[in-house]
PDB file of N, CA, C and O in Angstrom:
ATOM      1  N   UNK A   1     -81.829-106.261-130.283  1.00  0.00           N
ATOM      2  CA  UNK A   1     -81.241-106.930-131.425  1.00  0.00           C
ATOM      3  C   UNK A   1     -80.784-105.898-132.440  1.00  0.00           C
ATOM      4  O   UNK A   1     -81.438-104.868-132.604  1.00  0.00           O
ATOM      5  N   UNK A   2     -79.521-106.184-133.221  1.00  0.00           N
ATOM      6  CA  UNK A   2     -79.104-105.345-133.933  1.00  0.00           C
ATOM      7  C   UNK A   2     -79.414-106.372-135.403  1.00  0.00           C
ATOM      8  O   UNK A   2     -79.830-107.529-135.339  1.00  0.00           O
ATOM      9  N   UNK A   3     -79.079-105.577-136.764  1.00  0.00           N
ATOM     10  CA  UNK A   3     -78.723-105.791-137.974  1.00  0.00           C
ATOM     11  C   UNK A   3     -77.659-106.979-138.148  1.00  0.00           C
ATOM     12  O   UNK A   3     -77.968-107.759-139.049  1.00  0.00           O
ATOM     13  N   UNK A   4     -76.452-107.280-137.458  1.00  0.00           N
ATOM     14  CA  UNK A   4     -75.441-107.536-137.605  1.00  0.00           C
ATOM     15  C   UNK A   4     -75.579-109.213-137.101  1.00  0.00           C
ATOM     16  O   UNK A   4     -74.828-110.146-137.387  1.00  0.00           O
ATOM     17  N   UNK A   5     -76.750-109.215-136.298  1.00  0.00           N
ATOM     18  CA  UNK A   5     -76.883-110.321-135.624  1.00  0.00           C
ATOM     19  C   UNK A   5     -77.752-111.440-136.763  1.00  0.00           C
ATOM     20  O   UNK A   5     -77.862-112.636-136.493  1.00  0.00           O
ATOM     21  N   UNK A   6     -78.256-110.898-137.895  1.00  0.00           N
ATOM     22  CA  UNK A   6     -79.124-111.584-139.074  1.00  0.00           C
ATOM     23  C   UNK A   6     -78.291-111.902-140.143  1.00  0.00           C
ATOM     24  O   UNK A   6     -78.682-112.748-140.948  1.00  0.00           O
ATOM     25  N   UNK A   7     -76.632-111.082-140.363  1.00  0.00           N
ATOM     26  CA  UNK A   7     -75.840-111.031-141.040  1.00  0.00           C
ATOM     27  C   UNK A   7     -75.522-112.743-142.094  1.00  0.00           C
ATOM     28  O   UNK A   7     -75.151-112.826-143.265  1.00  0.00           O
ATOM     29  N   UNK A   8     -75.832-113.827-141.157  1.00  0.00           N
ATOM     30  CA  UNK A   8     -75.418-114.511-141.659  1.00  0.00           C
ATOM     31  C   UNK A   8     -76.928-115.056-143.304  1.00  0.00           C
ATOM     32  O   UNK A   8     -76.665-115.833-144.222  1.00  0.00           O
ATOM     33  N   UNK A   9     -78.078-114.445-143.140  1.00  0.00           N
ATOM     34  CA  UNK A   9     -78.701-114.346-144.289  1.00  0.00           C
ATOM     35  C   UNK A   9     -78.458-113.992-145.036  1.00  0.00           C
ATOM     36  O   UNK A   9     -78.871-114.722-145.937  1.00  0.00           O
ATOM     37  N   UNK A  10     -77.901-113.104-145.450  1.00  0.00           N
ATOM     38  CA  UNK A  10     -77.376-112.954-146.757  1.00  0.00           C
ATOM     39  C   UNK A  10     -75.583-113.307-146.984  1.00  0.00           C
ATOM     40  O   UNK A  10     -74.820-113.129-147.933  1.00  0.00           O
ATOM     41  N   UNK A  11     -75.488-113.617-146.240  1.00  0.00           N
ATOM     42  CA  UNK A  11     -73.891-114.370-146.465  1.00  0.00           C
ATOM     43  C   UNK A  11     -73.700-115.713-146.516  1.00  0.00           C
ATOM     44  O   UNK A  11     -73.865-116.378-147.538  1.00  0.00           O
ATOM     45  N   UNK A  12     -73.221-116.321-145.035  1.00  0.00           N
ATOM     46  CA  UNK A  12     -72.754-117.421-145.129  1.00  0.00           C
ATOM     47  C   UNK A  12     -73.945-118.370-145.162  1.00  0.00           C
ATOM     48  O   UNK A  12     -73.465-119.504-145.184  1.00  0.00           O
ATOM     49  N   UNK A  13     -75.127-118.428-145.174  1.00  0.00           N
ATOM     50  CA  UNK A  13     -76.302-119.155-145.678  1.00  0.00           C
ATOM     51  C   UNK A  13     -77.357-118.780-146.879  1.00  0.00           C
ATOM     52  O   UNK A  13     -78.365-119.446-147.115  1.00  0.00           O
ATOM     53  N   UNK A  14     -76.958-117.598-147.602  1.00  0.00           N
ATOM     54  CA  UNK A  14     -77.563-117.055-148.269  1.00  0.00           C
ATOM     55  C   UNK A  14     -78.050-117.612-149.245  1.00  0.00           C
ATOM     56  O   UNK A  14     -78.767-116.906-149.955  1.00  0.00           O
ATOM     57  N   UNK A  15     -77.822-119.244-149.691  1.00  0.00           N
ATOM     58  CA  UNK A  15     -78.532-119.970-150.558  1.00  0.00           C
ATOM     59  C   UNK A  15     -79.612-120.657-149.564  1.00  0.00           C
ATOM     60  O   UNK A  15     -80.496-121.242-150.192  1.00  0.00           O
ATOM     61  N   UNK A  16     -79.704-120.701-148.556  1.00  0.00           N
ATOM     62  CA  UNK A  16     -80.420-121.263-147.664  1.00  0.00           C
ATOM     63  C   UNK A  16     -82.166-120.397-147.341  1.00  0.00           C
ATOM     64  O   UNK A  16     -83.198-120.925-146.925  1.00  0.00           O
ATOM     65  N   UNK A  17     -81.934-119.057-147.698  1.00  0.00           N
ATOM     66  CA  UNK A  17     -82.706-117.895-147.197  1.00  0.00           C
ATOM     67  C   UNK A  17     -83.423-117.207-148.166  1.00  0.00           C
ATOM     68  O   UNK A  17     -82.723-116.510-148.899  1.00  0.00           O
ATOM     69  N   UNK A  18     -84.865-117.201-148.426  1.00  0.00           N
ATOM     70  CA  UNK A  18     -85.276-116.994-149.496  1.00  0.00           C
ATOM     71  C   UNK A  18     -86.299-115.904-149.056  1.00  0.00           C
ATOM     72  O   UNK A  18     -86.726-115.848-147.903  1.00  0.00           O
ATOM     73  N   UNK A  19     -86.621-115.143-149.926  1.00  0.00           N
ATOM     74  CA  UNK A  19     -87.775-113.921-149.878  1.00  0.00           C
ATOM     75  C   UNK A  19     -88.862-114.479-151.051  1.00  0.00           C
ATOM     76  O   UNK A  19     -88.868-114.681-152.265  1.00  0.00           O
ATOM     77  N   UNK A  20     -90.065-114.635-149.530  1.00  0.00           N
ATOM     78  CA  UNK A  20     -91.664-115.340-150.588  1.00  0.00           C
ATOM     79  C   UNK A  20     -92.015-114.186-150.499  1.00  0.00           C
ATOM     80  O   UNK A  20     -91.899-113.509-149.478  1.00  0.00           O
ATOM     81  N   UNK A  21     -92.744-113.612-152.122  1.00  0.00           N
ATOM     82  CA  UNK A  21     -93.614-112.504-152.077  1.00  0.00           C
ATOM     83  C   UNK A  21     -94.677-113.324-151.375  1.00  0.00           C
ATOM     84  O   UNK A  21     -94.929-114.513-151.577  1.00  0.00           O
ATOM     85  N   UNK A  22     -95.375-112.339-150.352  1.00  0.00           N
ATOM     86  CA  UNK A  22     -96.611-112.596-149.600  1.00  0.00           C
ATOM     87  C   UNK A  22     -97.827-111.652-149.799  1.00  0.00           C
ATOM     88  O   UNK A  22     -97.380-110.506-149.849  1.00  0.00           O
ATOM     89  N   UNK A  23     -99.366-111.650-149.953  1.00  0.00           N
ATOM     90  CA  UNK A  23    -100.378-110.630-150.017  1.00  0.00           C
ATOM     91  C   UNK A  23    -100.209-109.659-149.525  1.00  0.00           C
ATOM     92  O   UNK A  23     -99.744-109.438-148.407  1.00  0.00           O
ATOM     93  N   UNK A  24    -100.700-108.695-150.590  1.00  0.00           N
ATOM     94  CA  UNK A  24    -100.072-106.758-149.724  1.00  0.00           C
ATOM     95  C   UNK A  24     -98.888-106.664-150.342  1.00  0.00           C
ATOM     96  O   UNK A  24     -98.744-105.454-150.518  1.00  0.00           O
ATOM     97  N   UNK A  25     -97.661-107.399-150.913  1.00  0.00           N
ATOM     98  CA  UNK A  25     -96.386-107.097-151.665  1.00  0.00           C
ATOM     99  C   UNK A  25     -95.965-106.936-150.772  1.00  0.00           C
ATOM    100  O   UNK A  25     -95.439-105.823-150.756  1.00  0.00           O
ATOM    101  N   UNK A  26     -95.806-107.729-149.402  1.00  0.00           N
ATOM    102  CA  UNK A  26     -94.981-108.084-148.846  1.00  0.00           C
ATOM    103  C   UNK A  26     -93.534-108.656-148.553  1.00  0.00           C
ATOM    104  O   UNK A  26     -93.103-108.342-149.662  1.00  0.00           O
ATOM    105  N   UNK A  27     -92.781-109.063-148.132  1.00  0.00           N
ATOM    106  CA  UNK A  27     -91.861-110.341-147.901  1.00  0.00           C
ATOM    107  C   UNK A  27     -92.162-111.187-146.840  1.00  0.00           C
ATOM    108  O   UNK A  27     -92.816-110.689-145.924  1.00  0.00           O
ATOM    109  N   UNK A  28     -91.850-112.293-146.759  1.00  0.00           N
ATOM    110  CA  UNK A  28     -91.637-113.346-145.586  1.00  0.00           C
ATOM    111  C   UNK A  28     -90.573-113.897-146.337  1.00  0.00           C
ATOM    112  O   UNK A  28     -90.353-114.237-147.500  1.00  0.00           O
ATOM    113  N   UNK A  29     -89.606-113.839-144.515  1.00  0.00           N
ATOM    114  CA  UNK A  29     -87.952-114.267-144.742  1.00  0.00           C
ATOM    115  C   UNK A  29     -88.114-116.082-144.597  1.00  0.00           C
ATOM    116  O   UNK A  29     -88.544-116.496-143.520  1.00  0.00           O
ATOM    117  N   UNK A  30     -87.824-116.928-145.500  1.00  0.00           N
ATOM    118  CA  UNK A  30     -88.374-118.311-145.376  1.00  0.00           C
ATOM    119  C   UNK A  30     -86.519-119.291-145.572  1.00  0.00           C
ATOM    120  O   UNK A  30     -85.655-118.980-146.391  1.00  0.00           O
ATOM    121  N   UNK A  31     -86.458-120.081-144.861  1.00  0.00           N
ATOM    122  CA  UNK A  31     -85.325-120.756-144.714  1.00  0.00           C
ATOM    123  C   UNK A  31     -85.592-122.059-146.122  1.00  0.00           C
ATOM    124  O   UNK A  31     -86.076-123.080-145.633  1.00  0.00           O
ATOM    125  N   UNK A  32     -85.462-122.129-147.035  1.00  0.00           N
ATOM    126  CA  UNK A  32     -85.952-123.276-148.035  1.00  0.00           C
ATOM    127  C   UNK A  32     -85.293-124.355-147.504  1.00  0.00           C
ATOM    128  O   UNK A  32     -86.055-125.221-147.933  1.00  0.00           O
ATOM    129  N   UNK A  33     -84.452-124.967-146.893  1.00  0.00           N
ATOM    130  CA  UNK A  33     -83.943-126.400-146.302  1.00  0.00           C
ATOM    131  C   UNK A  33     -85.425-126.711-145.451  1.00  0.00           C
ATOM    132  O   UNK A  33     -86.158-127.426-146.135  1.00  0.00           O
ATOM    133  N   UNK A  34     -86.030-126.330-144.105  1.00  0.00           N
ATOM    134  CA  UNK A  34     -86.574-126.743-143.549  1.00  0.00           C
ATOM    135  C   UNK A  34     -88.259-125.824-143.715  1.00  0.00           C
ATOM    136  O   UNK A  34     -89.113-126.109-142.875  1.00  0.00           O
ATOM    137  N   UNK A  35     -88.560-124.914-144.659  1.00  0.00           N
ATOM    138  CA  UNK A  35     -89.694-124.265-144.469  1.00  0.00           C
ATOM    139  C   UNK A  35     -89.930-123.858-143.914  1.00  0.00           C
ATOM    140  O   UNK A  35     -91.120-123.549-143.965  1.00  0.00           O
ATOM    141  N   UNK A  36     -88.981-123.285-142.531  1.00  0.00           N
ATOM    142  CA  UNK A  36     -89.362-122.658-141.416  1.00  0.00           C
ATOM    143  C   UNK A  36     -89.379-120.779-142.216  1.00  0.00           C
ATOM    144  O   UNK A  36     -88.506-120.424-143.007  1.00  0.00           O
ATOM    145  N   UNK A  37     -90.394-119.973-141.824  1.00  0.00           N
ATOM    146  CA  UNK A  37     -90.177-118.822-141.486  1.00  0.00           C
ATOM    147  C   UNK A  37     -89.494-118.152-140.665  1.00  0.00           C
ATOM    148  O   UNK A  37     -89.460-118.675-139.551  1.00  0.00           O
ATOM    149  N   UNK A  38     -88.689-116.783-140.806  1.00  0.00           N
ATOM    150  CA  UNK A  38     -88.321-116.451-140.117  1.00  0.00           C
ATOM    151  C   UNK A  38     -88.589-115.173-139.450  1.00  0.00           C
ATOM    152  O   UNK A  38     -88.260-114.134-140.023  1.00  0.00           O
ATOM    153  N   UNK A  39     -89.317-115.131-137.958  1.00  0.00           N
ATOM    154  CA  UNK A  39     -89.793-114.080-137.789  1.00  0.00           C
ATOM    155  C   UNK A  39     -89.082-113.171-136.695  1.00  0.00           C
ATOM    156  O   UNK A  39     -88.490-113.583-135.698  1.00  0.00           O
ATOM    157  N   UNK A  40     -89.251-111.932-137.060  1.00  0.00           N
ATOM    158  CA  UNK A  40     -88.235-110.603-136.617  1.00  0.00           C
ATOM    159  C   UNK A  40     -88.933-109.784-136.084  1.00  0.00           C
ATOM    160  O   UNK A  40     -89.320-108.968-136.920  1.00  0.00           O
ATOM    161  N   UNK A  41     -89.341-109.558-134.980  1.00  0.00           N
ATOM    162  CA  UNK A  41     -90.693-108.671-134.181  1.00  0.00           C
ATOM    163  C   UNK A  41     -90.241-107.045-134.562  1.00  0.00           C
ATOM    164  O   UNK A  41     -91.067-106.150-134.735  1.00  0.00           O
ATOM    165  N   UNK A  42     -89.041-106.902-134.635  1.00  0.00           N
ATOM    166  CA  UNK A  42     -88.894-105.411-134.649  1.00  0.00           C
ATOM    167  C   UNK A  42     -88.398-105.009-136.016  1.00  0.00           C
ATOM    168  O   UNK A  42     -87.306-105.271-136.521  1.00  0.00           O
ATOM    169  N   UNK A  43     -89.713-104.112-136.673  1.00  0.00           N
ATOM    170  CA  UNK A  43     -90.290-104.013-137.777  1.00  0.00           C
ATOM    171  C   UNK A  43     -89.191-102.843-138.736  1.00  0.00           C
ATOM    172  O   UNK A  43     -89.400-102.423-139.874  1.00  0.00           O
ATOM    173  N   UNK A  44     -88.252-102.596-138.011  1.00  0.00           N
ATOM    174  CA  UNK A  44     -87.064-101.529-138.473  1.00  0.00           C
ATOM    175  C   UNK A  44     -86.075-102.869-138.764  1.00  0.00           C
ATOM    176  O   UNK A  44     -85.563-102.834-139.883  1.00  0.00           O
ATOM    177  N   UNK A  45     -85.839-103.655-138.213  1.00  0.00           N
ATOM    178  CA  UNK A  45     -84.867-104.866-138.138  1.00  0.00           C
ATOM    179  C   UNK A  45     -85.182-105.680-139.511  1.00  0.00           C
ATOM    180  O   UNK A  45     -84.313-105.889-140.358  1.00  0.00           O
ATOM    181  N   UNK A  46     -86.676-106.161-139.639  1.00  0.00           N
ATOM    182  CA  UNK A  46     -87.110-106.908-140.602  1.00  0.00           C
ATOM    183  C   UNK A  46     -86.791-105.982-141.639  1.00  0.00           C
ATOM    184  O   UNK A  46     -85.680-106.273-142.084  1.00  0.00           O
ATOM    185  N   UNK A  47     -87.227-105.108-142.150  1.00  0.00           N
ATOM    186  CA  UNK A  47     -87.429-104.042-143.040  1.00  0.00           C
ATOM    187  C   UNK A  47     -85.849-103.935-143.802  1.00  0.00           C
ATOM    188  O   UNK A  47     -85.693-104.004-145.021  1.00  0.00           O
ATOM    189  N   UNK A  48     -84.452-103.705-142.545  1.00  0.00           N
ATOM    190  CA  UNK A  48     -83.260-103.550-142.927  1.00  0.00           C
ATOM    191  C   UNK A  48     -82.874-105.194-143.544  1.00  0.00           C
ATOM    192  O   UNK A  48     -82.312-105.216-144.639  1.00  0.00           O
ATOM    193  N   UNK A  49     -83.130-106.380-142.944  1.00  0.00           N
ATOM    194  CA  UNK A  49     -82.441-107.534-143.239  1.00  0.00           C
ATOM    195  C   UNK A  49     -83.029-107.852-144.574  1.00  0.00           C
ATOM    196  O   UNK A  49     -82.228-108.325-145.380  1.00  0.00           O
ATOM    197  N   UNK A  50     -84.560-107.652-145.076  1.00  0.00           N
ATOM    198  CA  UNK A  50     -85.094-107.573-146.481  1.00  0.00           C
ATOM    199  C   UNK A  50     -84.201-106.890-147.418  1.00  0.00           C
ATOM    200  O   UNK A  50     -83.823-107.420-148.463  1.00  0.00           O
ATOM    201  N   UNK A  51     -83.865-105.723-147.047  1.00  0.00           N
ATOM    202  CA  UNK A  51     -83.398-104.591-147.873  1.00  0.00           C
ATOM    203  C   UNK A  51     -81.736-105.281-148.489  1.00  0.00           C
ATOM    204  O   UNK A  51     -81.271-105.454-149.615  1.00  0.00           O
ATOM    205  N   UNK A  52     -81.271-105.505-147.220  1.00  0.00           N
ATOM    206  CA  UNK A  52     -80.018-106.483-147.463  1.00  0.00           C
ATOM    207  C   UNK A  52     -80.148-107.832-148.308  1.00  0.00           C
ATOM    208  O   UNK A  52     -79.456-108.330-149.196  1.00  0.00           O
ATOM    209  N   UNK A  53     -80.916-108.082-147.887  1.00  0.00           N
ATOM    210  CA  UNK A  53     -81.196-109.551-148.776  1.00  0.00           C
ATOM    211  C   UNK A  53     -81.609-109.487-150.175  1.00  0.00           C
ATOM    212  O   UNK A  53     -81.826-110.527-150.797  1.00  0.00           O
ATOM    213  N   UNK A  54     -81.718-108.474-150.645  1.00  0.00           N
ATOM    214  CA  UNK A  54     -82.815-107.847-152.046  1.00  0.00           C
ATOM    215  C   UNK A  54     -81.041-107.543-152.418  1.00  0.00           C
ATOM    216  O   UNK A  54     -80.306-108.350-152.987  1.00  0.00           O
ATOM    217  N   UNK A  55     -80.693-106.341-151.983  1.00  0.00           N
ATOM    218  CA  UNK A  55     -78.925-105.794-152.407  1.00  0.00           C
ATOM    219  C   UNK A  55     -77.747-106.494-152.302  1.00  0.00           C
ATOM    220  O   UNK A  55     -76.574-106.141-152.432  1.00  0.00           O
ATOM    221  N   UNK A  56     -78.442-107.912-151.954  1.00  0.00           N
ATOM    222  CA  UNK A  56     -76.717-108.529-152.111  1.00  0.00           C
ATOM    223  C   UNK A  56     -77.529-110.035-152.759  1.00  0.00           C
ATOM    224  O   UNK A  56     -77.013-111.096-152.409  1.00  0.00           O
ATOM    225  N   UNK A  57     -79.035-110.117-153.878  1.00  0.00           N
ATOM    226  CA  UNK A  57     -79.212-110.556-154.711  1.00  0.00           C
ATOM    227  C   UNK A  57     -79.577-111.657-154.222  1.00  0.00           C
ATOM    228  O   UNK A  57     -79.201-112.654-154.839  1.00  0.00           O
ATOM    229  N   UNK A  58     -80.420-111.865-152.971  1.00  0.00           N
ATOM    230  CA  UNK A  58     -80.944-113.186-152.423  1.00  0.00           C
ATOM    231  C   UNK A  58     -82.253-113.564-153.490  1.00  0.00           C
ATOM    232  O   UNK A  58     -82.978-112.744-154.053  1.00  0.00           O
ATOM    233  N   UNK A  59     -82.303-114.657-153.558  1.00  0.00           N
ATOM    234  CA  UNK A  59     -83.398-115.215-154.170  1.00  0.00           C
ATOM    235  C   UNK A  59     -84.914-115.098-153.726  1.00  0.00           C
ATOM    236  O   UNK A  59     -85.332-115.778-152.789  1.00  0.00           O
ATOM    237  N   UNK A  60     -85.707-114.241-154.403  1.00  0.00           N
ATOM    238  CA  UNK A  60     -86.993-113.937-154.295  1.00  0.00           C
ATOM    239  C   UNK A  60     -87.928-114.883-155.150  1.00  0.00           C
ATOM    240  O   UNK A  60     -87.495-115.228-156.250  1.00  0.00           O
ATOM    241  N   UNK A  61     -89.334-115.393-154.694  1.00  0.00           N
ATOM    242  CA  UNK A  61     -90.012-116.268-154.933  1.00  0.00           C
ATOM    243  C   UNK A  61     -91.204-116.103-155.013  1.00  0.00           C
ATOM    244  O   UNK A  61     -91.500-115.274-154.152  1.00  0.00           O
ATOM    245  N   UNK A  62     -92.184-116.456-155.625  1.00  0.00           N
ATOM    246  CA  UNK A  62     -93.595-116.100-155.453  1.00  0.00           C
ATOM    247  C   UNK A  62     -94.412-117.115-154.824  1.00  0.00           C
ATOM    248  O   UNK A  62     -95.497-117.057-154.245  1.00  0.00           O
ATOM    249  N   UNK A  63     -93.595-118.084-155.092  1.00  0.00           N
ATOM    250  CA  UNK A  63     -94.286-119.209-153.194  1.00  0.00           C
ATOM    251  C   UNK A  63     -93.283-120.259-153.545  1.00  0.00           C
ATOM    252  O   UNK A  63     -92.605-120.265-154.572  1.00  0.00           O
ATOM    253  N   UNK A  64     -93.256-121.174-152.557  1.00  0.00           N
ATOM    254  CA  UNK A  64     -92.262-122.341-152.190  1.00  0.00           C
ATOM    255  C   UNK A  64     -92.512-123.328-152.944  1.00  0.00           C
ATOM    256  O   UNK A  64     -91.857-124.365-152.841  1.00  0.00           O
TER     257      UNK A  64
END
């Protein structure tokens, strides 16, 4: 899996896609329409789509 393939989180759904601070000052990538989490096994992947989502001003939360 590449970067390019998550692209649509911070774009064309990017009101849809929210960053919950989690324990440890974490993120968890959380879809707010359905509460689903979204999980990304490869920890360079997660790390870049956060980073994107923070720099193009996605909405961060301290819980749902």
């Amino acid at each position: 899996m590449n970067l390019e393939e998550y692209q649509y989180i911070w774009t064309n759904e990017r009101e849809d896609h929210v960053l919950v601070i989690v324990n440890g000052g974490g993120y968890a990538i959380v879809n707010r329409a359905d509460k689903m989490a979204l999980i990304i096994e490869d920890d360079e992947i997660y790390e870049a789509v956060i980073e994107k989502m923070l720099d193009n001003g996605c909405e961060v939360l301290e819980r749902l």
